[in-house]
C-alpha positions as CSV (number, residue, x, y, z in Angstrom):
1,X,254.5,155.7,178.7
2,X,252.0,158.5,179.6
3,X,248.5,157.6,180.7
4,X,245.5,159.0,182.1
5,X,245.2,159.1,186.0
6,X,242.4,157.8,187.3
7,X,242.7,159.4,190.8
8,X,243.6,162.8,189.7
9,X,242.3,163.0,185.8
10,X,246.0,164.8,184.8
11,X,248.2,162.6,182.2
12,X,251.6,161.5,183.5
13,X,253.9,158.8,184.1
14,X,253.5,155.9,186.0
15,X,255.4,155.1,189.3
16,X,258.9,153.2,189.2
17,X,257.6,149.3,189.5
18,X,259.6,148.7,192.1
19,X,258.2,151.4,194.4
20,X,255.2,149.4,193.9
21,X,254.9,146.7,196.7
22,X,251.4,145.2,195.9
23,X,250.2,141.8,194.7
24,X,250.5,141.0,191.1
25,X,247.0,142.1,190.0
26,X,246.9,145.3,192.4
27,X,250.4,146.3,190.9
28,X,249.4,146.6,187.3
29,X,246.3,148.6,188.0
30,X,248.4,150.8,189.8
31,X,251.0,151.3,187.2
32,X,248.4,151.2,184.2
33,X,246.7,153.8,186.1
34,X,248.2,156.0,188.3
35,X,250.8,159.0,187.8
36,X,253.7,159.6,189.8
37,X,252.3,162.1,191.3
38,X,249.7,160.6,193.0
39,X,251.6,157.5,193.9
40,X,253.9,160.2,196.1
41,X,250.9,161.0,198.2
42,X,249.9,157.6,198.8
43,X,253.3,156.9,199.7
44,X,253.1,159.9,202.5
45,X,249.8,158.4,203.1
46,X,251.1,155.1,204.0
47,X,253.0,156.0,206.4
48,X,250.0,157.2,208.5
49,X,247.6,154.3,207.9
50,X,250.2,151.9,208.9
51,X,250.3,153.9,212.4
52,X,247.5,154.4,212.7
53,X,246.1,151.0,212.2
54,X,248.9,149.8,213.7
55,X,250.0,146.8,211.0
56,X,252.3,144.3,211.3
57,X,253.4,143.0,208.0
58,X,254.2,139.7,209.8
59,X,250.1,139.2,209.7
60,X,248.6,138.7,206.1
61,X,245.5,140.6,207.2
62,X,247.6,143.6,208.1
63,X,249.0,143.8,204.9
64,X,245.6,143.0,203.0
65,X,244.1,146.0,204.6
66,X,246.7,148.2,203.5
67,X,246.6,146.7,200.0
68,X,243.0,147.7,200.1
69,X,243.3,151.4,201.5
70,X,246.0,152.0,199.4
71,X,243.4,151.2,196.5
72,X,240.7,153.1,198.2
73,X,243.0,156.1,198.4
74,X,244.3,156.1,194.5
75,X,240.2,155.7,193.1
76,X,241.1,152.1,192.3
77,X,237.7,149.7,192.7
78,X,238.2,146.2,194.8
C-alpha cells in the first residue's frame, strides 16, 4: 500500500505495524500516514526524547508524552 506522507510529502510505504508501539487511534494515523522513511527518523529520534526527558514507561504520563512528541515530530495534529 503506497500513500502520501504527511511529514515529508514523498509517497511510500508505511512502517511494519509492529514497529508501531502507539495506542490504537495514534497507530492508524501513523500507518495511514507516514512512510518508512520517516518513521526511521522518529525511531532515532526516540531514543533522544526518552533521555532526554528522562521517561519511565512504568508512569502513564511518561509514555503519554512520548506518544504526543512522537506525533508532534511526524506533522500528525493531537
Amino acid at each position: 500500500m503506497t500513500l502520501s506522507c504527511q511529514r515529508c510529502g514523498q509517497s511510500g510505504e508505511p512502517p511494519p505495524a509492529h514497529r508501531v508501539p502507539l495506542t490504537t487511534e495514534a497507530r492508524e494515523r501513523v500507518l495511514s500516514s507516514i512512510c518508512t522513511s520517516c518513521w526511521a527518523l522518529w525511531e532515532d529520534m526516540e531514543i533522544k526524547v526518552i533521555n532526554e526527558y528522562r521517561l519511565n514507561f512504568l508512569e502513564p504520563q511518561h509514555r503519554a508524552k512520548l506518544q504526543e512528541v512522537c506525533l508532534d515530530f511526524l506533522n500528525l495534529p493531537a
